[in-house]
N, C-alpha and C positions, 0 to 999 in steps of 0.2 A: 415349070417353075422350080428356080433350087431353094431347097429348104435346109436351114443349117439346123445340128441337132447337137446341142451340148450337154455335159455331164455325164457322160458314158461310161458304164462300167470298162475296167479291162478287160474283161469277160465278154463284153459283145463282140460280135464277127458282124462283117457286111452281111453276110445271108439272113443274121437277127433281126439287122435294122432296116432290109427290104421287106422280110415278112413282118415284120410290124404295121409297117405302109402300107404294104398289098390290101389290109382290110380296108383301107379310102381308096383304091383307084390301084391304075397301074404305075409299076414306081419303071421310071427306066432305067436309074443306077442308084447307087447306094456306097458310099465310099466313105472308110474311119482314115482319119490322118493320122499318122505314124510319126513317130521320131525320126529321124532320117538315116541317125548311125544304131543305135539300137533293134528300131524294129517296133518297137511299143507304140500303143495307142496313143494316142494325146489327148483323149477324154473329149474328143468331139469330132463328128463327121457333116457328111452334105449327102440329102439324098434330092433326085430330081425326079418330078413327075410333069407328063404332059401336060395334065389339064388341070388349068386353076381352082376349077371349083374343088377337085377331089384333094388338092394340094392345101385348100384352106380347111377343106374338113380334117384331114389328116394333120394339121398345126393346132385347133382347135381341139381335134380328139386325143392328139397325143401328150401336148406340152402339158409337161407336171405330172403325167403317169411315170407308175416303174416298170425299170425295163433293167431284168438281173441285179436288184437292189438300190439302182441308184434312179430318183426323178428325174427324169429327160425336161430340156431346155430345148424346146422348140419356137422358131420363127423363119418368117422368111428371109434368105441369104442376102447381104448386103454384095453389092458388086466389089470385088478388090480391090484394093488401093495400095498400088508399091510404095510407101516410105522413103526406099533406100536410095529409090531412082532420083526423088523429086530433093534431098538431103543435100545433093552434091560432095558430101561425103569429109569436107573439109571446112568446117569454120561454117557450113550450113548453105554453101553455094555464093559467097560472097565474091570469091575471083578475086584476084590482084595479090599485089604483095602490101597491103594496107598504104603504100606510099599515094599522098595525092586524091585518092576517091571522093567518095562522097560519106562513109560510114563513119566518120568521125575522126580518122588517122590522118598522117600527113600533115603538109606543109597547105598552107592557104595563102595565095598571092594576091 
């Protein structure tokens, strides 16, 4: 099960935030998401563990404790959803040159 974990200090390392978990079950990864050009935290990660049950004790026992000053934001991870793909990137995926369609532009015959 992946569990997202938000509010992180900058101060937490992945090794923090799997030994935190380890007291519910076994965590299999533990990963903080970074900035991409700096390097820095972004103040929330995903850790995953095998087994549901130990994965809902561990959401249960942890969300709203502190961990290095700040209360953790624990739940289970929603599946991703790319945005940018589904955007089309121009005018929102409408296509055309406005002449003639159906969105309200153009000439009507």
């Amino acid at each position: 099960m992946n569990i997202y974990v938000g509010n992180l200090s900058r101060d937490v390392s992945e090794s923090d935030l799997k030994e935190a978990f380890q007291a519910y079950g076994e965590v299999q990864s533990a990963a903080i998401i970074k900035e991409k050009f700096t390097g820095e935290s972004r103040g929330f990660g995903f850790v995953e563990m095998s087994n549901k049950e130990e994965a809902d004790k561990a959401i249960a026992g942890l969300n709203g404790k502190e961990l290095k000053g700040r209360n953790l934001t624990i739940n289970e991870a929603r599946p991703r959803t790319d945005d940018r793909k589904r955007s089309g990137g121009f005018g929102g995926g409408r296509g055309g040159s406005g002449r003639g369609g159906g969105f309200g532009g153009g000439r009507r015959f």
